[in-house]
TIMI-63457 format. One line per field, with one value per atom (N, C-alpha, C): residue number from 0; chain; atom name; x, y, z. Coordinates in steps of 0.001 Angstrom, whole numbers, plus 500000, padded with zeros to 6 digits. Layout:
N
resi <- NUM, ...
chain <- A, ...
name <- CA, ...
px <- X, ...
py <- Y, ...
pz <- Z, ...
# end
This chain:
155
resi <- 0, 0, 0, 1, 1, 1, 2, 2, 2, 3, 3, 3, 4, 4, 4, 5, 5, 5, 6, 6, 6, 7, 7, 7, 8, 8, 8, 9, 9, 9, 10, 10, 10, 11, 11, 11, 12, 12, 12, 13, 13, 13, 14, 14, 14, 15, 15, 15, 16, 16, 16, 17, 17, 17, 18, 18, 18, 19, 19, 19, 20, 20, 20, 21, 21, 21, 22, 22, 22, 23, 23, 23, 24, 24, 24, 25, 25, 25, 26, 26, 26, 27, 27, 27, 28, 28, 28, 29, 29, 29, 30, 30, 30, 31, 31, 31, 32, 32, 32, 33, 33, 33, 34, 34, 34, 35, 35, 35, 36, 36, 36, 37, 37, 37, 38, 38, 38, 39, 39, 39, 40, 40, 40, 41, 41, 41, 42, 42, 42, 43, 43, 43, 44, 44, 44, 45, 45, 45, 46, 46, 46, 47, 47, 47, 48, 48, 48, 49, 49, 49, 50, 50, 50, 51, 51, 51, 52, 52, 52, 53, 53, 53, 54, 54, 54, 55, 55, 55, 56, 56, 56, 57, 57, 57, 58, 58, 58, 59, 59, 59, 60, 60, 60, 61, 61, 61, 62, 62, 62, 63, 63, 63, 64, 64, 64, 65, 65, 65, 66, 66, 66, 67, 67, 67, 68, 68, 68, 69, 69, 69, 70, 70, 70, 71, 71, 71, 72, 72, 72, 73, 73, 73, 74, 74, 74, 75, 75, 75, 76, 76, 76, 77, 77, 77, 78, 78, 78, 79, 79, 79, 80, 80, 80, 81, 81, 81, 82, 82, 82, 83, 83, 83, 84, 84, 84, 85, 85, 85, 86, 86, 86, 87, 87, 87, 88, 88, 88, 89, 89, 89, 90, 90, 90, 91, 91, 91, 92, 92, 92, 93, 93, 93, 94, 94, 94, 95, 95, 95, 96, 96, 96, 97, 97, 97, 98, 98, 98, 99, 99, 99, 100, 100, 100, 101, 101, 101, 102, 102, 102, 103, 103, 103, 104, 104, 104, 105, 105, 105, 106, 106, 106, 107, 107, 107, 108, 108, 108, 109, 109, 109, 110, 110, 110, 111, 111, 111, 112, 112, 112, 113, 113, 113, 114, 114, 114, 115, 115, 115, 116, 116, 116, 117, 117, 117, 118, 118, 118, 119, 119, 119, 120, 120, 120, 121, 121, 121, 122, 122, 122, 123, 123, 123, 124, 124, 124, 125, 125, 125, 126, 126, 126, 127, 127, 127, 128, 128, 128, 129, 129, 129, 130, 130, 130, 131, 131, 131, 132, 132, 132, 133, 133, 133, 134, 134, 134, 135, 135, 135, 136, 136, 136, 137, 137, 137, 138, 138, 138, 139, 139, 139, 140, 140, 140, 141, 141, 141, 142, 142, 142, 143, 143, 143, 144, 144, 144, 145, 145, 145, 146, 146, 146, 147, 147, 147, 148, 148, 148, 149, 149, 149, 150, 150, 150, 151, 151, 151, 152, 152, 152, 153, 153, 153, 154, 154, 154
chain <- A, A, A, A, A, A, A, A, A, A, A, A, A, A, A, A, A, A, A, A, A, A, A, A, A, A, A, A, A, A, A, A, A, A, A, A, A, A, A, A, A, A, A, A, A, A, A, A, A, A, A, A, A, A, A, A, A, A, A, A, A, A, A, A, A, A, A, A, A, A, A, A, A, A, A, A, A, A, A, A, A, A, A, A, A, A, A, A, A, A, A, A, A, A, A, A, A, A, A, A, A, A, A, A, A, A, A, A, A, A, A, A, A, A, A, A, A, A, A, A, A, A, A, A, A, A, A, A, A, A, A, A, A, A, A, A, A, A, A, A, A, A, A, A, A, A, A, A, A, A, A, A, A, A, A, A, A, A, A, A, A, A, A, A, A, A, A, A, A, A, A, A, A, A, A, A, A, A, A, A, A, A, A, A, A, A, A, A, A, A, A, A, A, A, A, A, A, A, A, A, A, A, A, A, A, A, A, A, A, A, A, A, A, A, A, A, A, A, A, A, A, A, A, A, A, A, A, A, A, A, A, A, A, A, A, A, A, A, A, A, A, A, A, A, A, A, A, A, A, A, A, A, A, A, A, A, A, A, A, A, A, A, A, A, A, A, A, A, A, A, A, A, A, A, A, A, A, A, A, A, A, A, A, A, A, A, A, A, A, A, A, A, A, A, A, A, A, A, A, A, A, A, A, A, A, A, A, A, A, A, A, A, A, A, A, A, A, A, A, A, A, A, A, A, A, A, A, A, A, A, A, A, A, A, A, A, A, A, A, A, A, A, A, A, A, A, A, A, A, A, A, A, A, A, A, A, A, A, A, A, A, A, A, A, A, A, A, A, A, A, A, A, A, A, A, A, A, A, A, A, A, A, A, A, A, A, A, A, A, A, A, A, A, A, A, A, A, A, A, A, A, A, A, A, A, A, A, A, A, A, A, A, A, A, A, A, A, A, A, A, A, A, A, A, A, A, A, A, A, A, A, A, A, A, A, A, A, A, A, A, A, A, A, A, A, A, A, A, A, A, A, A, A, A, A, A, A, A, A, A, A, A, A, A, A
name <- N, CA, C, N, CA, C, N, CA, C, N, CA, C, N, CA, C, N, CA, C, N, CA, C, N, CA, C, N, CA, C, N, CA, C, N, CA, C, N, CA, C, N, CA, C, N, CA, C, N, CA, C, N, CA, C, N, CA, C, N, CA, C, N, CA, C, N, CA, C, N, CA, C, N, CA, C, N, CA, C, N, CA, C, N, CA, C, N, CA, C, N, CA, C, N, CA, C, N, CA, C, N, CA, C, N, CA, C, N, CA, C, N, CA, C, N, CA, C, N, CA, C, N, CA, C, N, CA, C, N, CA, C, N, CA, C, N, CA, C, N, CA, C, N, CA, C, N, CA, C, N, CA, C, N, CA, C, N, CA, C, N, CA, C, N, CA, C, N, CA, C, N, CA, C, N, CA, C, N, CA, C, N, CA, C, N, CA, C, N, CA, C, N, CA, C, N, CA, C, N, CA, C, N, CA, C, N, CA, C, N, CA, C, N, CA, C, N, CA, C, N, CA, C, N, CA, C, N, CA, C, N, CA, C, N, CA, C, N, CA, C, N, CA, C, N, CA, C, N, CA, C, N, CA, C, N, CA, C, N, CA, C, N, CA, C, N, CA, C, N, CA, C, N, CA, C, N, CA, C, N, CA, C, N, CA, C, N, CA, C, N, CA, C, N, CA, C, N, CA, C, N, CA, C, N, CA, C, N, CA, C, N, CA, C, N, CA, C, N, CA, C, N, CA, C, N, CA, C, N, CA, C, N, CA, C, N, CA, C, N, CA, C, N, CA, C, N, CA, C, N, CA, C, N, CA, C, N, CA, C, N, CA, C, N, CA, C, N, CA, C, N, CA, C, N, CA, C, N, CA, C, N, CA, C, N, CA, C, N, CA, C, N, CA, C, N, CA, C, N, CA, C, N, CA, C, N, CA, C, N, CA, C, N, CA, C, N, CA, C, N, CA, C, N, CA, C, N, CA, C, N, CA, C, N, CA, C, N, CA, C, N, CA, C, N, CA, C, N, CA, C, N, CA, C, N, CA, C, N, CA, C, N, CA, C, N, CA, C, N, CA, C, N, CA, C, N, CA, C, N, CA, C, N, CA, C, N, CA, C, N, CA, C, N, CA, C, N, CA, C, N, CA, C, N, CA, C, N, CA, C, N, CA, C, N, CA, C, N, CA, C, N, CA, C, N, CA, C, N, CA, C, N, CA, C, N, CA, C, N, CA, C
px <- 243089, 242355, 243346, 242901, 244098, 243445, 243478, 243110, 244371, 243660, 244588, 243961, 244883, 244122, 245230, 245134, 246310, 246594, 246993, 247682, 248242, 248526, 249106, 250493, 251456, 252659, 252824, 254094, 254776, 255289, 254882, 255647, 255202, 254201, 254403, 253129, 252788, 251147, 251204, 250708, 251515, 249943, 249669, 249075, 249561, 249063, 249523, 248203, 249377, 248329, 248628, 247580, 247582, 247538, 248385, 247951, 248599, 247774, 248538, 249195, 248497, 248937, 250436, 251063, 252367, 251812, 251718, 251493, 252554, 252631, 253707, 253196, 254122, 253565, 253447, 252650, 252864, 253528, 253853, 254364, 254102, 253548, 253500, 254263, 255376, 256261, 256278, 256863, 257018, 258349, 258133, 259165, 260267, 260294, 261841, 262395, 261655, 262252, 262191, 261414, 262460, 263383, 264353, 265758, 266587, 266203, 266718, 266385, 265564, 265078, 266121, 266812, 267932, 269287, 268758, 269760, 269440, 267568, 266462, 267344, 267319, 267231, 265758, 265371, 264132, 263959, 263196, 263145, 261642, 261334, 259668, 259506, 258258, 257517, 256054, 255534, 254090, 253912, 252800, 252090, 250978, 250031, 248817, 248303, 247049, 246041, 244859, 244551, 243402, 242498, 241673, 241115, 239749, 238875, 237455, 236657, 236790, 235623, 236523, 237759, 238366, 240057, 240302, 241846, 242624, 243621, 243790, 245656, 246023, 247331, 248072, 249040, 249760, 251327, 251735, 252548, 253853, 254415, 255070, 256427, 256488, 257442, 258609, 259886, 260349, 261652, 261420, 262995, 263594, 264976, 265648, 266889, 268032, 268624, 269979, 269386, 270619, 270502, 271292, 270880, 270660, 271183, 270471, 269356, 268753, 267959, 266376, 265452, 264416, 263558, 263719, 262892, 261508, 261263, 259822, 259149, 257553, 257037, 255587, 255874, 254554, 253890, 252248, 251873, 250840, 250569, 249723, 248737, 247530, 246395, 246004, 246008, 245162, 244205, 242882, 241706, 242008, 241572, 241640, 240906, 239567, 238509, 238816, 238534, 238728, 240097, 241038, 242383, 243078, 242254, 242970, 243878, 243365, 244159, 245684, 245626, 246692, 247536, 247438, 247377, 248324, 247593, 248060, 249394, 249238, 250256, 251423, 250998, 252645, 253414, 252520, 252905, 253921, 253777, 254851, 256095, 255616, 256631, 257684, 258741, 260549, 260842, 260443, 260797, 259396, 259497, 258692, 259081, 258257, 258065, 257759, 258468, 258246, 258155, 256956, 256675, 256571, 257073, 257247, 257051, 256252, 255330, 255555, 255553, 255961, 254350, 254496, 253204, 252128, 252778, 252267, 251939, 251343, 251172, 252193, 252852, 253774, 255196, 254760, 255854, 257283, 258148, 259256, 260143, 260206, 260981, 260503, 261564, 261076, 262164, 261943, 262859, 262534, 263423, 262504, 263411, 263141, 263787, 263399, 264475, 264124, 263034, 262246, 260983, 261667, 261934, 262627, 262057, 262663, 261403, 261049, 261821, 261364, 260237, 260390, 258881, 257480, 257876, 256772, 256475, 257446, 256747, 256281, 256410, 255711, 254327, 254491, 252874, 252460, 252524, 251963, 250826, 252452, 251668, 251034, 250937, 250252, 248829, 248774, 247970, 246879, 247317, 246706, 246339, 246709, 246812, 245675, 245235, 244238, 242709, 243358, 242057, 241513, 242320, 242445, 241057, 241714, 241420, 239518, 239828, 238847, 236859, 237717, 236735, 236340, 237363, 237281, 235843, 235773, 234967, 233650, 233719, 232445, 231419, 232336, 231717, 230623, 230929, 230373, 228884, 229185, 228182, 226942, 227382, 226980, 225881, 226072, 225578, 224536, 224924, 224395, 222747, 222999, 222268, 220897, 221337, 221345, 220324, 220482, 219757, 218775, 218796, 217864, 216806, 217781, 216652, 215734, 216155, 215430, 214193, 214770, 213515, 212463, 212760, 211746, 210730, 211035, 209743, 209253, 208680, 208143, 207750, 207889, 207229, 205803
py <- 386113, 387193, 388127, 389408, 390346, 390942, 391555, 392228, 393307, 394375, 395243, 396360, 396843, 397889, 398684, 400013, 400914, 402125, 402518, 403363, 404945, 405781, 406987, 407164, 407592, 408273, 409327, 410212, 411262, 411347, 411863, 411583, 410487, 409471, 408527, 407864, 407151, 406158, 404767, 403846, 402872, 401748, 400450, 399660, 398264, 397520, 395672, 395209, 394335, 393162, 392104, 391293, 389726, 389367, 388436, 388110, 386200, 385237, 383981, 383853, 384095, 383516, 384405, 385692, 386178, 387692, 388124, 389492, 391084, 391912, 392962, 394182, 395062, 396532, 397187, 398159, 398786, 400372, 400981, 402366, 403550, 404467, 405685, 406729, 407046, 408345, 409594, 410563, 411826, 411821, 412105, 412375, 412159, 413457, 413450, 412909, 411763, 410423, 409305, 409082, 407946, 407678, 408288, 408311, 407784, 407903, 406931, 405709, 405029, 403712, 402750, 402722, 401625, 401419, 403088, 403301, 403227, 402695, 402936, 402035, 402321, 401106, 401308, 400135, 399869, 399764, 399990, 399746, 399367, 398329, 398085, 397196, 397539, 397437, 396905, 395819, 395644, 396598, 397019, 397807, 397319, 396974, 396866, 397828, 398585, 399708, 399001, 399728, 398893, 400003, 400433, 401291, 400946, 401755, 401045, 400280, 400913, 399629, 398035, 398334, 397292, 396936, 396532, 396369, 396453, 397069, 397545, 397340, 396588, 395843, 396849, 397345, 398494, 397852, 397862, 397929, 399153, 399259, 400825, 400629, 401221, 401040, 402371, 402691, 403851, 403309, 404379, 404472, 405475, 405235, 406614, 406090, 407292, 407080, 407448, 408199, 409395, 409519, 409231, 409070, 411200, 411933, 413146, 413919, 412596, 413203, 412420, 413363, 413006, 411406, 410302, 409287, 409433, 408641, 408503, 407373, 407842, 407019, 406548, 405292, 404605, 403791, 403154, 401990, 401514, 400078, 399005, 399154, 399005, 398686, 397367, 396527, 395216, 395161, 394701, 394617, 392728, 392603, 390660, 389848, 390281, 389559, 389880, 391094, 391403, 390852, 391112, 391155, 389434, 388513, 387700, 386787, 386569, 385974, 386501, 388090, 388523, 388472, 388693, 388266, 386990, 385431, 384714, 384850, 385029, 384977, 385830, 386760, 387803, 387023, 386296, 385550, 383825, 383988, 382514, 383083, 384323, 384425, 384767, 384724, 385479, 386220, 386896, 387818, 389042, 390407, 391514, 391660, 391874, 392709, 394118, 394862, 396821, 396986, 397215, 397658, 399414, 400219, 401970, 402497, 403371, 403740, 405817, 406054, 407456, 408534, 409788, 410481, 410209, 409797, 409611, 407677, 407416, 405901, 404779, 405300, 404600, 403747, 402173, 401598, 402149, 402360, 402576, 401567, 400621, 399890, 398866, 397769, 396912, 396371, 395684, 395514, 394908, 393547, 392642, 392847, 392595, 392599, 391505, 391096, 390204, 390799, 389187, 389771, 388266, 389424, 388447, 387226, 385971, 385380, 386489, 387276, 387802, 388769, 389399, 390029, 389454, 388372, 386966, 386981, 386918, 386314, 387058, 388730, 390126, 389819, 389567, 389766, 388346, 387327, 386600, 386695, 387568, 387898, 389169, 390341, 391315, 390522, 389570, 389144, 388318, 387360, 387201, 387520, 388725, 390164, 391007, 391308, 391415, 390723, 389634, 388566, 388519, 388580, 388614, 389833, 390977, 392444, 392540, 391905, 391569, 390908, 389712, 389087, 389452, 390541, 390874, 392249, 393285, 393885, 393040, 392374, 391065, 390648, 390380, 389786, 390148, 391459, 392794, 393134, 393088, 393470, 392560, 391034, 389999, 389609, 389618, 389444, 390545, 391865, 393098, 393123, 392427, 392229, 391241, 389914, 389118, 389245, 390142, 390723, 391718, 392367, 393307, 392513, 391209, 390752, 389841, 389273, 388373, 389293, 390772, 391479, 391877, 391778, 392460, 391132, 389836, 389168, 388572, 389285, 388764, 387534, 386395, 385089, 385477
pz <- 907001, 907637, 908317, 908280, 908653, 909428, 911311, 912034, 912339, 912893, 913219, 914124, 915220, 916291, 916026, 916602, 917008, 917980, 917932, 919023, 918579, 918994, 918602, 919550, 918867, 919783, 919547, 920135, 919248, 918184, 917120, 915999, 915183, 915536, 914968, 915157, 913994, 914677, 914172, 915443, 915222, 915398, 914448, 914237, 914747, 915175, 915242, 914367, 913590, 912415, 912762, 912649, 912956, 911748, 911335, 909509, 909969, 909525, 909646, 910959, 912256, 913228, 913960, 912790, 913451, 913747, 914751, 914609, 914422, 913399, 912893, 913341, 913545, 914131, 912587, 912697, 911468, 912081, 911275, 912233, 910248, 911021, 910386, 910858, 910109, 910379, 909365, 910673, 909606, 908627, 907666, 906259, 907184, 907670, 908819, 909413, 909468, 910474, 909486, 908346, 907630, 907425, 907345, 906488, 907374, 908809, 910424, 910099, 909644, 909944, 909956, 908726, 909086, 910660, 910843, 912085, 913622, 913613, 914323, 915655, 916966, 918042, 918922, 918968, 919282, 920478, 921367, 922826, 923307, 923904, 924202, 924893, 925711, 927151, 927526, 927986, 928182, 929438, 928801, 930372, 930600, 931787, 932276, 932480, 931815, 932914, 933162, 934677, 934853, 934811, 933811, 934266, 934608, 935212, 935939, 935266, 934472, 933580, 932811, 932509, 931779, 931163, 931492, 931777, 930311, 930086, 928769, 928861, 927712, 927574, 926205, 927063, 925921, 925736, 924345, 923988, 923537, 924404, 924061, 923414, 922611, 921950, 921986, 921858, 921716, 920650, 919695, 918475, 918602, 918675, 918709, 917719, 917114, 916198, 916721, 917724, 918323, 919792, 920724, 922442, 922958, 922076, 921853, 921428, 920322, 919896, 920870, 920791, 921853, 920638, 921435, 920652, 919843, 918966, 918569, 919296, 919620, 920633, 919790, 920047, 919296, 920847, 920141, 921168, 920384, 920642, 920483, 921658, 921411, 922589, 922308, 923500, 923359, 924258, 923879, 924683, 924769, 925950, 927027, 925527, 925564, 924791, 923321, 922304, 921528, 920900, 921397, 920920, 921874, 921657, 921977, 921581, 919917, 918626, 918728, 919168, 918497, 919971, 921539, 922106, 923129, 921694, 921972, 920876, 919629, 919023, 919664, 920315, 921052, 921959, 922432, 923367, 923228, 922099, 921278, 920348, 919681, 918493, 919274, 918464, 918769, 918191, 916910, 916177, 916153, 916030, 915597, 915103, 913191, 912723, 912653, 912237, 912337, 910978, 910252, 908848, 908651, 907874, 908311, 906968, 907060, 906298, 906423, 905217, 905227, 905703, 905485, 905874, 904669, 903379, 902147, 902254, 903619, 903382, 902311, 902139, 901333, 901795, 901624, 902214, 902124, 903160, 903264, 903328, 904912, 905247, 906035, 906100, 907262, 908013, 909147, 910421, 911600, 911665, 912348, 913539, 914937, 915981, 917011, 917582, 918525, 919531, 919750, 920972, 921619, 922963, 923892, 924766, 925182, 926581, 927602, 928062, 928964, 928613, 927359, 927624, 927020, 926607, 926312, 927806, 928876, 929852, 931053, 930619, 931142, 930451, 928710, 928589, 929172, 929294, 930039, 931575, 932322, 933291, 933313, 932757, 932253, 931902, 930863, 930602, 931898, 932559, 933681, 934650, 935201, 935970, 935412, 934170, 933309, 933453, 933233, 933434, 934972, 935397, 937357, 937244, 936922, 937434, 936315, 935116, 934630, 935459, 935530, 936551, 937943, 938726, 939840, 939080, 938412, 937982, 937619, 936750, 936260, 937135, 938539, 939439, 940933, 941189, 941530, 940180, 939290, 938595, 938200, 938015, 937295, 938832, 940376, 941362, 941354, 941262, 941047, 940411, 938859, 937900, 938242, 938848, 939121, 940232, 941074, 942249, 941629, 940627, 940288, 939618, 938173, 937989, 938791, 940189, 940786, 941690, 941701, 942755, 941640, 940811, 939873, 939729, 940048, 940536, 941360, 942038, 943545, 943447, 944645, 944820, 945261
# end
């Protein structure tokens, strides 16, 4: 089974697939930036947003070829519930996959890079920080609910 969410950057639009338990970024570039790939250095970051309704786990990624030239910027979105398969798998592997794909959908290249402990153990706590900020929303509402449906029948 193959899942996949994605993200938009500059320049670039970028997918995570779960396929067999390992999850790979996929990345869509312009013509103009294939011909970098083999020369690509990779740079990437978990972020937490919490925004009001639901806590949202980004993967940011940045490639650059040239410390002059302005990077290409991709990202992964992970939702707590939805995206937990993939998730847990970020959270064990050591290697990413980067699969790159021209404007003509057409495989280009691939390029695996180390995924370090340390940011296994950002999404970790990203991840529980999440769940935290998750249930802190849930719980306000679920009492809320809870109270509306109990007045709606009088003893």
């Amino acid at each position: 089974m193959m899942e996949g969410i994605g993200g938009v950057g500059e320049r670039c639009g970028c997918i995570a697939i779960r396929e067999e338990g390992f999850v790979s970024l996929a990345l869509k570039l312009k013509n103009e930036d294939v011909l970098s790939i083999p020369f690509l250095l990779v740079s990437y970051r978990f972020e937490l947003y919490k925004l009001p309704t639901y806590p949202i786990i980004r993967l940011y990624l940045e490639l650059s070829d040239r410390p002059e030239k302005d990077p290409i910027k991709a990202e992964a979105l992970f939702f707590l519930e939805k995206d937990k398969e993939m998730l847990d798998a970020l959270s064990i592997q050591s290697l990413l996959n980067l699969h790159f794909f021209n404007e003509e959908n057409k495989y280009v290249s691939s390029k695996e890079i180390p995924f370090f402990v340390s940011q296994r153990d950002i999404l970790k706590e990203a991840r529980k920080d999440a769940e935290d900020f998750l249930s802190s929303l849930l719980k306000p509402n679920i009492n809320h609910a809870l109270k509306d449906f109990y007045s709606s029948f009088p003893l």
